[in-house]
C-alpha positions as CSV (number, residue, x, y, z in Angstrom):
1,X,-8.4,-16.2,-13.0
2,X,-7.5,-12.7,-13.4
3,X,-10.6,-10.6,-15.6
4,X,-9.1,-8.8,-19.0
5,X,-10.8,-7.1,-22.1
6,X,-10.7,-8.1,-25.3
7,X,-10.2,-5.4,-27.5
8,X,-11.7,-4.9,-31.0
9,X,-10.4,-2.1,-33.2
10,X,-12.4,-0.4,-36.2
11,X,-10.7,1.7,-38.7
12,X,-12.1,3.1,-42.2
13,X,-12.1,6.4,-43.5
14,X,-14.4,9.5,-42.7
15,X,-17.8,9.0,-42.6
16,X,-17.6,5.0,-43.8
17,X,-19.5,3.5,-40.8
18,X,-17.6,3.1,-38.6
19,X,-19.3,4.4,-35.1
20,X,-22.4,2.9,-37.0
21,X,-21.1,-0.6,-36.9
22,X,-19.7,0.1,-33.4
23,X,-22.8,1.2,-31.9
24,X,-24.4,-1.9,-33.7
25,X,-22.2,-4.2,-31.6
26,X,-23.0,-2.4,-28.5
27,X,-26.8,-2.6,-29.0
28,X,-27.2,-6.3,-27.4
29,X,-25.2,-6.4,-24.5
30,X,-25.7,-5.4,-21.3
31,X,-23.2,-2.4,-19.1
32,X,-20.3,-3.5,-18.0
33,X,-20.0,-6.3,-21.4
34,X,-19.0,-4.1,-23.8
35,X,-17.8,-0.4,-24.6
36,X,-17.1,1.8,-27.4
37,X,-14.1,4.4,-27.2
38,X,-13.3,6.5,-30.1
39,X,-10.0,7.8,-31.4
40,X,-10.8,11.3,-31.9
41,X,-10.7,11.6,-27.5
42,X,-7.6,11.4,-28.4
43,X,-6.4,14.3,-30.4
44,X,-3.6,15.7,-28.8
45,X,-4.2,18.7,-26.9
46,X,-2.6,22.4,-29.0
47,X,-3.9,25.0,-26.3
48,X,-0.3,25.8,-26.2
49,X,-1.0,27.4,-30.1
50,X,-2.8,30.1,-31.4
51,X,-5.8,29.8,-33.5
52,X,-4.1,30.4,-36.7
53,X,-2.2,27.8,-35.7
54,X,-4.0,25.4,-34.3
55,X,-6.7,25.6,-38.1
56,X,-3.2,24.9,-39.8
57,X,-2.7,21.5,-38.0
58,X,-2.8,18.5,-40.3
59,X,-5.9,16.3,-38.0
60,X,-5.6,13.6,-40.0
61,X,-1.7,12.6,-40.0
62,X,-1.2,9.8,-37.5
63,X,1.1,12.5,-35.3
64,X,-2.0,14.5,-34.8
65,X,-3.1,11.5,-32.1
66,X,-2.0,10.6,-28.5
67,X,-1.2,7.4,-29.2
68,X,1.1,6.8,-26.0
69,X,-2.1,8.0,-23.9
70,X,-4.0,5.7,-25.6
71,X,-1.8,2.7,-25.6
72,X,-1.6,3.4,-21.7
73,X,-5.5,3.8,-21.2
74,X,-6.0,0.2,-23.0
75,X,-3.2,-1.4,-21.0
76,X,-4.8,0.0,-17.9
77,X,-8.4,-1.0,-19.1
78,X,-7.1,-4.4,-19.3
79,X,-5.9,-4.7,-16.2
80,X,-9.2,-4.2,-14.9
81,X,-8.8,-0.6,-13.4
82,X,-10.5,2.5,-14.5
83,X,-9.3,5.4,-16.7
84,X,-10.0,9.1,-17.4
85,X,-10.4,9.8,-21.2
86,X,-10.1,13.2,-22.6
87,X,-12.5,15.2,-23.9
88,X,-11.9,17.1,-27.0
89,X,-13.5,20.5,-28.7
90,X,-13.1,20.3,-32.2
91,X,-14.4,23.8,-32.5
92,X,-10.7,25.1,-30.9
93,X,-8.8,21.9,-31.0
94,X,-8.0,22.1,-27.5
95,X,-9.1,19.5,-24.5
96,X,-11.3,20.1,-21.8
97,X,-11.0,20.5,-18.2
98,X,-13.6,17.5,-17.9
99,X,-12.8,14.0,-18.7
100,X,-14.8,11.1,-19.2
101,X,-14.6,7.8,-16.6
102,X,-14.4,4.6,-18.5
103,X,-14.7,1.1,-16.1
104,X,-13.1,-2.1,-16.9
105,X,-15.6,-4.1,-19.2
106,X,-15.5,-7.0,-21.5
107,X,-15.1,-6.0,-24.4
108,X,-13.3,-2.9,-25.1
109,X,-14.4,-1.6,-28.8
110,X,-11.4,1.2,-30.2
111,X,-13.1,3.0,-33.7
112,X,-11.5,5.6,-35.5
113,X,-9.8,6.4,-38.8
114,X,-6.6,5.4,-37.8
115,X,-7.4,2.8,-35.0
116,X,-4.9,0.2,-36.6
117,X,-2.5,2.5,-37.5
118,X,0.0,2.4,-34.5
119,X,1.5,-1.0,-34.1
120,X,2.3,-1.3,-30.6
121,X,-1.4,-0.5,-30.3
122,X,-2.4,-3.5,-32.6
123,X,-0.5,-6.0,-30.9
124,X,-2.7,-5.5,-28.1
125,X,-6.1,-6.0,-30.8
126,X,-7.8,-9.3,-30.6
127,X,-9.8,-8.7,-33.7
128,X,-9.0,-6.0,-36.2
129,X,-11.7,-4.7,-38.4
130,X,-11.3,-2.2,-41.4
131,X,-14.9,-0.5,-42.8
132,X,-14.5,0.4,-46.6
133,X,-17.5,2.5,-48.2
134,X,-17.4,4.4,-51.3
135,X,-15.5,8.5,-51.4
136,X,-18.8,10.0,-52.3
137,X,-20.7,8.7,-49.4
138,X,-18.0,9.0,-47.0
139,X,-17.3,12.6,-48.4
140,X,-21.1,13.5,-48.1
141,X,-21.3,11.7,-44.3
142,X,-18.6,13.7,-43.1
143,X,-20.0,17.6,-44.6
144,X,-23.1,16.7,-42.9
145,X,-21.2,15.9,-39.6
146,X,-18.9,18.6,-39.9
147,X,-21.7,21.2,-40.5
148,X,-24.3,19.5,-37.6
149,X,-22.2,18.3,-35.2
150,X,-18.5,20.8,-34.8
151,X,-20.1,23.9,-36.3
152,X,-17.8,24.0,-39.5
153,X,-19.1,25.9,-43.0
154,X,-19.4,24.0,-45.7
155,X,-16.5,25.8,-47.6
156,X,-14.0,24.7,-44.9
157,X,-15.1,21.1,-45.1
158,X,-14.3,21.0,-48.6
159,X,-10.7,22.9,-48.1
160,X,-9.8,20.6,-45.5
161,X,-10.8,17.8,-47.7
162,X,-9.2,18.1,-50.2
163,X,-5.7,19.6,-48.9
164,X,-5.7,16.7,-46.0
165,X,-8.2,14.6,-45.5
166,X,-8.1,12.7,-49.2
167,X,-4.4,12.6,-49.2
168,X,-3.9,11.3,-46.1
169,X,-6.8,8.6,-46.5
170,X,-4.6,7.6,-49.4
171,X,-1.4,7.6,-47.3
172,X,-2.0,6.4,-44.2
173,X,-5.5,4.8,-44.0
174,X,-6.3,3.1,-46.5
175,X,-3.2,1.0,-46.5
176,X,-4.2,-0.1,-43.0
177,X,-6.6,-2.9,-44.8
178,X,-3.7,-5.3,-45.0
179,X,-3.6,-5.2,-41.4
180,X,-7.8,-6.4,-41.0
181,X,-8.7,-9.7,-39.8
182,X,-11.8,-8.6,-41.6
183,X,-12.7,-6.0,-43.9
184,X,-16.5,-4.5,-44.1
185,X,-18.6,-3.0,-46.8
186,X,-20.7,-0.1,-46.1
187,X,-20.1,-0.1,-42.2
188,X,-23.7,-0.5,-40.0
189,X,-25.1,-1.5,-43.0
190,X,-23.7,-4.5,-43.7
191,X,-26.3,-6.7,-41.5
192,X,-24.4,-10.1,-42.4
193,X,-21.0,-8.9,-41.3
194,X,-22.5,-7.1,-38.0
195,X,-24.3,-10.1,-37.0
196,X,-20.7,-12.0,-37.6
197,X,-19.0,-10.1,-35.0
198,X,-21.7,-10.1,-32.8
199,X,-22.0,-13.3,-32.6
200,X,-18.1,-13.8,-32.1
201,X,-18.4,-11.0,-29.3
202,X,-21.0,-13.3,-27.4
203,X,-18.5,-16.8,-28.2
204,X,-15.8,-14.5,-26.3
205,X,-18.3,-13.1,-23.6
206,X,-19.6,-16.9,-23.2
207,X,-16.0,-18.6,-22.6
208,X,-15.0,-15.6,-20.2
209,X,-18.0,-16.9,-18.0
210,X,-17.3,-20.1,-18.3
């Protein structure tokens, strides 16, 4: 029988748990099982801009992602054959020379804001997961990130949040729940829904065995 992955996808706004509750999935299984790919590798690439620009770019509008590289990458991973996924710096919006080898495994989990946006790409989803957690927290999650993590100021956290970030959550992301097999309070948190999936992961790892 030929090997293929299932595919799990995660969405939820900024900063609601969503690599959390990934990572928690990830924690029991052994390489080669089960692997985590995140959306933002796939912000397309705008080296052909300037800087001015490229700050101007609306990142969280669903044309702001490669979904045609993505939907290929999947297809590919399914098939059982390797890809090359991009790596992005945030800090100039651009993609670098380096890329990052995934291998065929398992279970293939996709997490990101707008992971069941696309529907081509959700057709291909065996179980579809949306992570809902209150603005505040996800507002205060993604400052800290911002600020730690891509070397943003504080100031341009909140500009971007409020011109794009909240708007777009409303537009695009949060209506993405009707689309959820399942939808998750408080991401990682949630112990009783993380165990749930978990345990369905190991049902599907179990029958592919068998």
């Amino acid at each position: 029988m030929k090997q293929s992955s299932i595919l799990i996808g995660i969405a939820g706004g900024t900063g609601s748990g969503k690599t959390s509750i990934a990572q928690e999935f990830v924690k029991e299984f052994t390489t080669g099982e089960v692997a985590v790919i995140q959306l933002d590798s796939y912000y397309k690439d705008l080296s052909h801009m300037s800087m001015e620009e490229r700050n101007e770019q609306n990142f969280d509008h669903p044309d702001a992602m490669d979904f045609e590289l993505l939907r290929n990458h999947l297809s590919k991973l399914n098939q059982w054959e390797n890809v090359e996924i991009p790596r992005y710096d945030f800090s100039t919006h651009t993609r670098l020379d380096e890329s990052v080898t995934i291998t065929p495994h398992h279970v293939l989990v996709l997490e990101g804001i707008l992971a069941l946006w696309d529907a081509r790409l959700r057709e291909l989803m065996d179980i579809k997961l949306f992570v809902e957690t209150p603005d505040d927290i996800r507002f205060i999650r993604r400052l800290t990130r911002d600020r730690e993590e891509r070397e943003r100021t504080t100031q341009s956290v909140i500009d971007q949040y409020l011109h794009t970030v909240r708007p777009m959550h409303e537009q695009f992301v949060e209506p993405m729940k009707v689309h959820a097999d399942l939808i998750i309070p408080e991401g990682g948190h949630n112990e009783v829904a993380v165990d749930l999936i978990r345990t369905k992961i190991k049902s599907i790892l179990q029958m592919q065995r068998n």
